[in-house]
C-alpha positions in Angstrom: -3.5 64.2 31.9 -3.4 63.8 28.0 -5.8 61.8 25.8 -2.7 58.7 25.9 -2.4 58.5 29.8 -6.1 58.6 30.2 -6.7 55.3 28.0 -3.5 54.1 29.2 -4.8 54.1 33.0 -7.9 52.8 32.0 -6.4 50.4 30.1 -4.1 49.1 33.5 -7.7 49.0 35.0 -8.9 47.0 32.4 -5.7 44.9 32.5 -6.2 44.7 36.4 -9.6 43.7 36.5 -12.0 42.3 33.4 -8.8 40.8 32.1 -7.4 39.1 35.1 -10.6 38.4 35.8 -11.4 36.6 32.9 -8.1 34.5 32.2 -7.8 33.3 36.0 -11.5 32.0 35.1 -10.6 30.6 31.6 -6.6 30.4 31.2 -5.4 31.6 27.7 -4.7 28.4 25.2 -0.9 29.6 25.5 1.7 31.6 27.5 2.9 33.2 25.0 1.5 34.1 21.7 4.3 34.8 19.0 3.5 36.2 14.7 5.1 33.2 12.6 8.4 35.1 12.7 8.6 34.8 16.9 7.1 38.2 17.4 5.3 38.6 20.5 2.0 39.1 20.3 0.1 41.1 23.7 -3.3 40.4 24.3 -4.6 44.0 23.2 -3.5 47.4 21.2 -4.7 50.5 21.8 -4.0 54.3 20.7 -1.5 53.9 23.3 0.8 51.5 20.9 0.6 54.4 17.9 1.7 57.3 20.7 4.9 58.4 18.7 3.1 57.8 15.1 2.3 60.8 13.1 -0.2 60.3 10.2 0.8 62.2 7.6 4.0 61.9 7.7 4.1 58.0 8.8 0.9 56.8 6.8 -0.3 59.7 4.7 -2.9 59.1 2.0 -2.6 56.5 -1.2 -0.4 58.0 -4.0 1.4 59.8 -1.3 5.0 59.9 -0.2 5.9 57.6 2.0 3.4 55.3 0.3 2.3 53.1 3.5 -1.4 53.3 2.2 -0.5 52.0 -1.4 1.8 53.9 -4.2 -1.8 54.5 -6.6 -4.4 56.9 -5.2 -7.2 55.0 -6.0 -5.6 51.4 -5.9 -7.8 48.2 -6.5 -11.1 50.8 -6.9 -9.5 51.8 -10.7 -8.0 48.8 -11.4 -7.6 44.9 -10.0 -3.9 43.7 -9.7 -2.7 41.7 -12.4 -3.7 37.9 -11.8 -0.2 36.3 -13.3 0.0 32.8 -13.1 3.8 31.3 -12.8 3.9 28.6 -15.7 6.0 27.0 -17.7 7.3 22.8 -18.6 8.5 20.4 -20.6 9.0 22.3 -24.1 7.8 25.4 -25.3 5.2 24.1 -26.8 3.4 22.8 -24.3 3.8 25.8 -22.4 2.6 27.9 -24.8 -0.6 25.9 -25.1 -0.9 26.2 -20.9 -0.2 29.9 -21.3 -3.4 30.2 -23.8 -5.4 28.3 -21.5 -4.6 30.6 -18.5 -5.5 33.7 -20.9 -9.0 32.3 -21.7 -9.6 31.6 -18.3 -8.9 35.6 -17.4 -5.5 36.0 -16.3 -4.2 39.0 -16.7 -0.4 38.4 -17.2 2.0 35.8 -17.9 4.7 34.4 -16.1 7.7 32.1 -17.3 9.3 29.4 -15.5 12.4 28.3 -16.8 13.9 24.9 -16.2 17.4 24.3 -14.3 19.3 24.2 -17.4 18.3 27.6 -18.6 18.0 28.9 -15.3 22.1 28.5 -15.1 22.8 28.9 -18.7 23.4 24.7 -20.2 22.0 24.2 -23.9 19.5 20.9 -23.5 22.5 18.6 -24.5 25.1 19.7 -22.4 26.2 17.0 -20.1 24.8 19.1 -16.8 21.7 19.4 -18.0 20.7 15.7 -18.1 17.9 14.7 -16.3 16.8 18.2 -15.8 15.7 19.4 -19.4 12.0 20.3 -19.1 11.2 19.6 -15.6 10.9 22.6 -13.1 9.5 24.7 -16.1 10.1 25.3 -20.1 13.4 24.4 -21.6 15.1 27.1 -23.7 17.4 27.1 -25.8 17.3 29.3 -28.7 15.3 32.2 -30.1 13.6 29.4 -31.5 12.2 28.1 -28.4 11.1 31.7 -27.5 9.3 32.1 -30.8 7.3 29.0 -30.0 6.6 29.6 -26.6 4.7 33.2 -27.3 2.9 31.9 -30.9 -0.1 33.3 -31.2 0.3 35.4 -28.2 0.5 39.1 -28.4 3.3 41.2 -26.9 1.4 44.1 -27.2 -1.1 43.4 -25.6 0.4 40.9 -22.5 2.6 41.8 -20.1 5.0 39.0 -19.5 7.1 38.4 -16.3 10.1 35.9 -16.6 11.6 34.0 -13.5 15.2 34.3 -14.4 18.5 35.5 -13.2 22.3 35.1 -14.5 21.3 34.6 -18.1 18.6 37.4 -17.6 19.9 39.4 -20.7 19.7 36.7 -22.8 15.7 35.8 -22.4 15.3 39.9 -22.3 17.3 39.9 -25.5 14.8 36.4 -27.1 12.0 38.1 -25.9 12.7 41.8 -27.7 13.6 39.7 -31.0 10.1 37.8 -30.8 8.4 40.5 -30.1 9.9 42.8 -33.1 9.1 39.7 -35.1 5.4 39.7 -34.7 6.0 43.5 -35.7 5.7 45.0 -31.8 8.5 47.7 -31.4 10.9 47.3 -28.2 9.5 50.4 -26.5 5.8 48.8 -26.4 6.4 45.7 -25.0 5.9 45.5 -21.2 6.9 42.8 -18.7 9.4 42.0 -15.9 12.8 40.3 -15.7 13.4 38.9 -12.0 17.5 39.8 -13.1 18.0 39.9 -9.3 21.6 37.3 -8.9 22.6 38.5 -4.6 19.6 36.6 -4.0 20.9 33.7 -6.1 24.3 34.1 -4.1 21.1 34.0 -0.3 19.4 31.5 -0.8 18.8 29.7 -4.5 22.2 28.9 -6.0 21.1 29.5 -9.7 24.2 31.8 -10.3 26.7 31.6 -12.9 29.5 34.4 -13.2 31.0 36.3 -10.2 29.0 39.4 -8.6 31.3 41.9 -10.1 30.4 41.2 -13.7 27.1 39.7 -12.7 26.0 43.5 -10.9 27.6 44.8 -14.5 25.5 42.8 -16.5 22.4 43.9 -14.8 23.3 47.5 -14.7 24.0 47.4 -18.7 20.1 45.9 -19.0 19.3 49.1 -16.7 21.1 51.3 -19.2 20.0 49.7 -22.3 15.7 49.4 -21.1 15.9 53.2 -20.3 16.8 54.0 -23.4 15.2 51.8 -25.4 12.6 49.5 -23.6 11.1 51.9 -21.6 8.2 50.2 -20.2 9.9 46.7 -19.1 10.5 46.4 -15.5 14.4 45.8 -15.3 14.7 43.9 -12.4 12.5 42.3 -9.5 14.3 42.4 -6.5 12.9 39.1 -4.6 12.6 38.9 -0.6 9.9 35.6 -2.0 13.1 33.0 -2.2 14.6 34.6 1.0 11.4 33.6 2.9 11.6 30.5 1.3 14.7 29.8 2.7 13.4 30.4 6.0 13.6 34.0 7.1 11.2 35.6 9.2 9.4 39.0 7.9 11.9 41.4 8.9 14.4 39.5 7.2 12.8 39.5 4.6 12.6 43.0 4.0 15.6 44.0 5.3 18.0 41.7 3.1 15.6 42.9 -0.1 16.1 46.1 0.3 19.5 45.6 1.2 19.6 44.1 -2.1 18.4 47.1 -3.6 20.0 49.5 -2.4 23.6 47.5 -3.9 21.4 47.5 -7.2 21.2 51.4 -6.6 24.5 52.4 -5.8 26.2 49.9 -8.6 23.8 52.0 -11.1 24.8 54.9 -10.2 28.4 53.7 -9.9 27.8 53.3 -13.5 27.3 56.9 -14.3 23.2 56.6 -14.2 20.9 58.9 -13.2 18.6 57.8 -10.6 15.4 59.0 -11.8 16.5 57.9 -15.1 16.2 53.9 -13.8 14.4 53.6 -10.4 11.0 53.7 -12.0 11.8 50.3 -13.5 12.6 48.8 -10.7 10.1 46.2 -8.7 10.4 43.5 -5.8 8.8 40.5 -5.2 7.6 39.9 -2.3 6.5 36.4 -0.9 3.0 36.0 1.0 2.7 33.6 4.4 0.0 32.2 6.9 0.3 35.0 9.6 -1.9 37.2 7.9 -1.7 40.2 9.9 2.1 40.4 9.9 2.3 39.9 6.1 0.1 42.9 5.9 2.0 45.0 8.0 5.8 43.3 6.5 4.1 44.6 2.8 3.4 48.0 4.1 6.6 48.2 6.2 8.6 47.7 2.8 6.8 50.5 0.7 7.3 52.9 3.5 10.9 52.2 4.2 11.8 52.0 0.2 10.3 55.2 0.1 12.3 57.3 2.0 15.4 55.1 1.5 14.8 56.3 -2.3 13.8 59.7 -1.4 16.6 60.5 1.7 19.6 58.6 1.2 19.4 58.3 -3.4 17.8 62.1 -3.7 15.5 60.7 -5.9 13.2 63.6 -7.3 10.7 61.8 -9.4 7.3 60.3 -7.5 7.5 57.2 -9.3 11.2 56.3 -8.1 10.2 56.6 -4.5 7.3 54.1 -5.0 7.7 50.4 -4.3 5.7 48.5 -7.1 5.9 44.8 -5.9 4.8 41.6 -7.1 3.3 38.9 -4.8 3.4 34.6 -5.1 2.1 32.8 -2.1 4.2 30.8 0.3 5.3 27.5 -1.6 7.1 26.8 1.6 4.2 26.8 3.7 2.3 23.9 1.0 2.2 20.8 2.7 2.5 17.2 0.9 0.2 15.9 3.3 -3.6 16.2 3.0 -3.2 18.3 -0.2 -6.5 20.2 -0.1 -5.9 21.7 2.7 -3.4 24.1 0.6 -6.6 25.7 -0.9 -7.0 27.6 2.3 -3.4 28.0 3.0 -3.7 29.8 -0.4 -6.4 31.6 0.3 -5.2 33.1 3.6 -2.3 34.2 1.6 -4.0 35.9 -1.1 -6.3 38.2 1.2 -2.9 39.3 2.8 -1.0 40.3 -0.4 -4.3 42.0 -1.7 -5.0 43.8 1.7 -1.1 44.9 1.9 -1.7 46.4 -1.6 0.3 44.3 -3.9 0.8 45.1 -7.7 0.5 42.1 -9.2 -0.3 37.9 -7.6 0.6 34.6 -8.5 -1.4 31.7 -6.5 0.5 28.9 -6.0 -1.9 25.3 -7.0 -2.8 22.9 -3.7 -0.5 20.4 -5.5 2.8 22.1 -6.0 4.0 20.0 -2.8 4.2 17.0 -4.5 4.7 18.1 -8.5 4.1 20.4 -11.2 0.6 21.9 -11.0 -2.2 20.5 -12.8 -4.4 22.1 -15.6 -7.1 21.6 -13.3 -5.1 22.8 -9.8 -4.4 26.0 -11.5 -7.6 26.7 -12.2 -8.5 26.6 -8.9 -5.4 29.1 -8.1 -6.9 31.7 -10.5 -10.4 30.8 -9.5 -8.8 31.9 -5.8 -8.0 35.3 -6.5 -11.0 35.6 -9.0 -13.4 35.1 -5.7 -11.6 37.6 -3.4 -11.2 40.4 -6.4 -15.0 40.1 -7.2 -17.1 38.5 -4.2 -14.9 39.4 -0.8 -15.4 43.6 -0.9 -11.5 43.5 -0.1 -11.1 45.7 -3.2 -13.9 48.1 -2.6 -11.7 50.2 -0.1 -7.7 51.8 -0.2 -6.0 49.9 2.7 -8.7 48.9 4.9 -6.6 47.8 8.1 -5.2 50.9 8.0 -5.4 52.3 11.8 -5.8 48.7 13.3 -3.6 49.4 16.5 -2.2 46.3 16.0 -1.4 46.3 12.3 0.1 49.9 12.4 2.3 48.8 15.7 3.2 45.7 13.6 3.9 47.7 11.2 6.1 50.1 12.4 8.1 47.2 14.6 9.4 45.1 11.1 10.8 48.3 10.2 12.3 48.9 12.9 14.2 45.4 13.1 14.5 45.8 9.1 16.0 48.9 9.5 18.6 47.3 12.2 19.8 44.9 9.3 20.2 47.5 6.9 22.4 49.3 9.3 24.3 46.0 10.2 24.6 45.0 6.9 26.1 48.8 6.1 28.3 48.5 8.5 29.9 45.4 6.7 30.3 47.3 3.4 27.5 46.5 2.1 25.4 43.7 0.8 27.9 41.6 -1.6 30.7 42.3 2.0 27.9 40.3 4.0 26.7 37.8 1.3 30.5 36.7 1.1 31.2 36.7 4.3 27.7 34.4 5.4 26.3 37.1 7.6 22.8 36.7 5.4 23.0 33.6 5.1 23.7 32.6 9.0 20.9 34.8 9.9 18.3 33.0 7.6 19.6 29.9 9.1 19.0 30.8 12.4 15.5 31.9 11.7 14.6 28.6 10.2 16.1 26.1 12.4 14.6 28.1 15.3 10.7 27.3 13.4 11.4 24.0 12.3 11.9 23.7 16.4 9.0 25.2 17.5 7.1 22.7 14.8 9.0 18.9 16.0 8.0 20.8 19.9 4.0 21.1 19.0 4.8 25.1 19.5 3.9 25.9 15.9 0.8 23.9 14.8 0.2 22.7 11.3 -2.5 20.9 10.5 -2.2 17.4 8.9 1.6 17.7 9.6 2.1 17.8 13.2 -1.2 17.9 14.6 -4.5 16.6 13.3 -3.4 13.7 11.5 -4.7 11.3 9.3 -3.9 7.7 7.4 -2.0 8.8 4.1 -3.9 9.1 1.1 -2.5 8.3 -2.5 -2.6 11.2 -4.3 -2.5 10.1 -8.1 -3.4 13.2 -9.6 0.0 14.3 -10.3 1.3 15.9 -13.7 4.2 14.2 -14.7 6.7 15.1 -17.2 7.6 12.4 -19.8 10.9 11.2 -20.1 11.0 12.0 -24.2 11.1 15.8 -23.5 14.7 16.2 -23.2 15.2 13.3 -26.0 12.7 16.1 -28.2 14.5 19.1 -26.6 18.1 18.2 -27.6 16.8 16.8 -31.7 14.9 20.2 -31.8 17.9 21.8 -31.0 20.4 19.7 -33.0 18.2 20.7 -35.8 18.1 24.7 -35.1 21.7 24.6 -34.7 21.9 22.6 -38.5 20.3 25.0 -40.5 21.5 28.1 -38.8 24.4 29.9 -40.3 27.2 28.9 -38.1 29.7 31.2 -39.3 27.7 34.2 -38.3 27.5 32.8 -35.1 30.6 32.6 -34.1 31.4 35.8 -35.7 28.9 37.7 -33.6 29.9 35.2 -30.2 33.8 36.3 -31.0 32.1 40.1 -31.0 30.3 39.6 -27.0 33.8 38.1 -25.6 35.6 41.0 -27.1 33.2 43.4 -25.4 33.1 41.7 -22.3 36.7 42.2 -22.2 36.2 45.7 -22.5 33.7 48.3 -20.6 31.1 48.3 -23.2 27.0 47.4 -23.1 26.6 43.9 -23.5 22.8 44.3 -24.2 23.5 44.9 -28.0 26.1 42.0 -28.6 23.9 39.6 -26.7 20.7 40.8 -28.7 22.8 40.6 -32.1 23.9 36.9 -31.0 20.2 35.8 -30.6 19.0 37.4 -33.8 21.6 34.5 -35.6 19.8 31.9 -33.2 23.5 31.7 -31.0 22.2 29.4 -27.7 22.0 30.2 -24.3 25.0 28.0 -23.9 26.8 29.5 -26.3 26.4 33.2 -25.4 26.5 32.3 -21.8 30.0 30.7 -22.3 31.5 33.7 -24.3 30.8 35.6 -21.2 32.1 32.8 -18.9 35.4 32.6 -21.0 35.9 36.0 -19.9 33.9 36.4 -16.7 34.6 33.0 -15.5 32.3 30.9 -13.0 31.3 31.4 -9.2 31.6 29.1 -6.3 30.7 29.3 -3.3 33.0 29.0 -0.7 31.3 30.5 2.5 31.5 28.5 5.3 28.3 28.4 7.6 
């Protein structure tokens, strides 16, 4: 008898006995015990669970192919993850004054919302963007906005991440022009472009052109950065809004990587090398209450990247096997009610992305449920991952739970159902095949009407939502944005558009559309267009003139 069958008999005795014993004395709270993404969840792992793992080649060391343990060998021990809190409203510059207060309360990084209007390319006037200019982060409109929104803030010396998608080019393109303006060259500015639209077409909706020219547009900004921003992150491939929209955890890492891998093969489509852009590429991953599964879901990912990279994409180069992901805390899981009770949500989440190695965090604030955060809220979201960097001893070690039976089965059973996507979804063609045909989409679905049942049947407690509930409190301590933003937005750019010289805009606007029509880069145009202070309407409809508009027409 080997070491496994002997604990696995004296585990059945265990089972048989002490066990038995103890629940037909005390019955267990439930019948079944599930992870937040319907996983059961047995009563006890042992060495018995890990029988067919092999440590170096399933787990290895930190800095070591296939990464499980976290793609630095020393991880938090040399240096914290970057503490980047998302931020952005109203006009740039009261944003930029938000962004100077984060700084000088010690965060690390920045991060740009963007309102709806820029999200989907409308100038502030335009007709669609009424009633949205300013409100769900900073309005945009010009390289003028830009240059307000980093005064005083140097792009040498800050990494920047911007939350934005179909008109990615065109903030990459502001923020290069900024940045040369305060006399930083291109290839020393550092920061992150989320630049990831087959989510868009999943789960947000914040699209603008078709996925043919939207996958050439990002593959351009590939070919462009490697060449000449070398340090910016071209894309974030984002599994956070797919969990927002209700996937479980294996979703969520299957679909992201299935994203990836169409980001690959379009690249390479494109006549790219793949060490030449897979450095650049990062995900972003979101962070839920199950804590233990969120550990095992991050380390699932890095593994499976890893050898997707290194098997299927011959990758050579370390650093284009290695997932680098950034980390924002479940908005989803925020509740409206009994608002302070997000804190610890928030803080749950946070000791699972830093314990599943994450690159960089955003916290989300306890009143995001009910508005934009507050100056004060946010502190309180820093202050979060402040405590468990400095006073928990989470970062003293690389990958603590490593060797938890439970965690490493956990582990190794989201790749497995990830890696059943990724063959389903290859099967279909391909990512854009299933995204059009509402395979993704169904599946997400599925996923969330099946919690939101388990919550109205009492199977899922949350507290102050379903269970534990109290007499409604007003909550008054609300930002709000005022209603003479957009009046302020649309002068200021009325004004920009005035003293600009007009004629060189639509000179260097005529030059894009004639390049989208061809095969050529459309980082250069769309740079040369923002130098004249062209809007992101304006260079956003040159390309639609040409690429024309999606809608969705998949029926679920």
């Amino acid at each position: 008898m080997d070491k496994t069958e002997r604990i696995q008999s004296a585990q059945n005795e265990w089972a048989s006995t002490t066990y038995k014993k103890a629940i037909e004395k005390h019955p267990e709270r439930r019948k079944e015990f599930t992870t937040q993404s319907f996983k059961a969840v047995k009563a006890l792992y042992s060495p018995v669970d890990l029988e067919k793992t092999d440590y170096l080649r399933d787990l290895n060391f930190p800095g070591q192919f296939p990464y499980t343990r976290g793609i630095q060998p020393t991880m938090y021990r040399g240096r914290l993850w970057t503490m980047r809190q998302y931020a952005g409203f109203g006009t740039a510059k009261e944003s930029n004054e938000r962004y100077k207060y984060l700084l000088s309360q010690g965060q690390s990084g920045l991060s740009v919302a963007f309102d709806l209007p820029t999200q989907i390319g409308y100038d502030s006037d335009d007709p669609m963007a009424f009633g949205e200019v300013g409100k769900v982060g900073v309005a945009i409109d010009t390289l003028a906005d830009m240059e307000i929104l980093f005064d005083k803030i140097p792009l040498d010396k800050v990494s920047t991440s911007m939350t934005i998608n179909a008109p990615a080019a065109i903030l990459l393109a502001m923020y290069i022009v900024v940045a040369e303006k305060q006399g930083v060259p291109k290839n020393a500015i550092r920061g992150t472009i989320q630049n990831d639209i087959l989510k868009e077409y999943i789960a947000r909706g914040t699209y603008i052109y078709p996925p043919k020219p939207s996958m050439r547009l990002i593959t351009n900004i590939f070919e462009y950065c490697a060449k000449e921003v070398p340090t910016w992150n071209t894309i974030s491939i984002s599994g956070y809004h797919i969990r927002e929209a209700g996937s479980t955890a294996a979703q969520e890492v299957g679909f992201t990587l299935a994203d990836g891998i169409e980001y690959v093969k379009a690249a390479l489509n494109a006549g790219l090398d793949v060490d030449q852009f897979a450095g650049r590429l990062s995900f972003f991953f979101n962070a839920h209450n199950d804590l233990l599964e969120e550990v095992a879901k991050f380390r699932a990912a890095r593994r499976m990247w890893a050898r997707i990279m290194k098997e299927r994409f011959n990758a050579k180069k370390e650093r284009s096997m290695m997932m680098r992901f950034h980390t924002q805390t479940a908005g989803s899981a925020l509740t409206a009610q009994q608002v302070d009770n997000n804190i610890i949500r928030v803080t749950i989440q946070t000791i699972a992305a830093v314990l599943g190695g994450t690159q960089s965090l955003h916290t989300n604030s306890k009143d995001e449920a009910l508005a934009l955060p507050t100056e004060k809220s946010v502190k309180i979201a820093l202050r979060t991952q402040q405590i468990v960097a400095h006073e928990s001893g989470l970062a003293n070690t690389i990958d603590p739970l490593a060797g938890s039976y439970y965690v490493e089965s956990l582990t190794n059973q989201i790749e497995e159902e990830a890696n059943d996507y990724l063959k389903k979804i290859e099967s279909m063609g391909g990512m854009i095949n299933a995204i059009e045909n509402g395979y993704v989409q169904q599946e997400i679905q599925k996923a969330a009407y099946k919690y939101n049942q388990e919550l109205e049947n009492k199977e899922r407690i949350v507290v102050g939502v379903n269970e534990y509930i109290e007499p409604e409190e007003h909550y008054s301590d609300v930002l709000k944005i005022d209603e003479k933003v957009q009046d302020e937005q649309i002068k200021f750019l009325r004004k920009i558009k005035s003293e600009r010289d007009n004629t060189e805009v639509e000179n260097k606007l005529h030059a894009l559309r004639k390049a989208a029509e061809g095969t050529e880069n459309l980082m250069p145009y769309i740079i040369e267009a923002v130098k004249v202070y062209a809007s992101i309407g304006e260079i956003s409809n040159a390309m639609r003139d040409v690429f024309g508009e999606y809608h969705d027409n998949v029926k679920l």
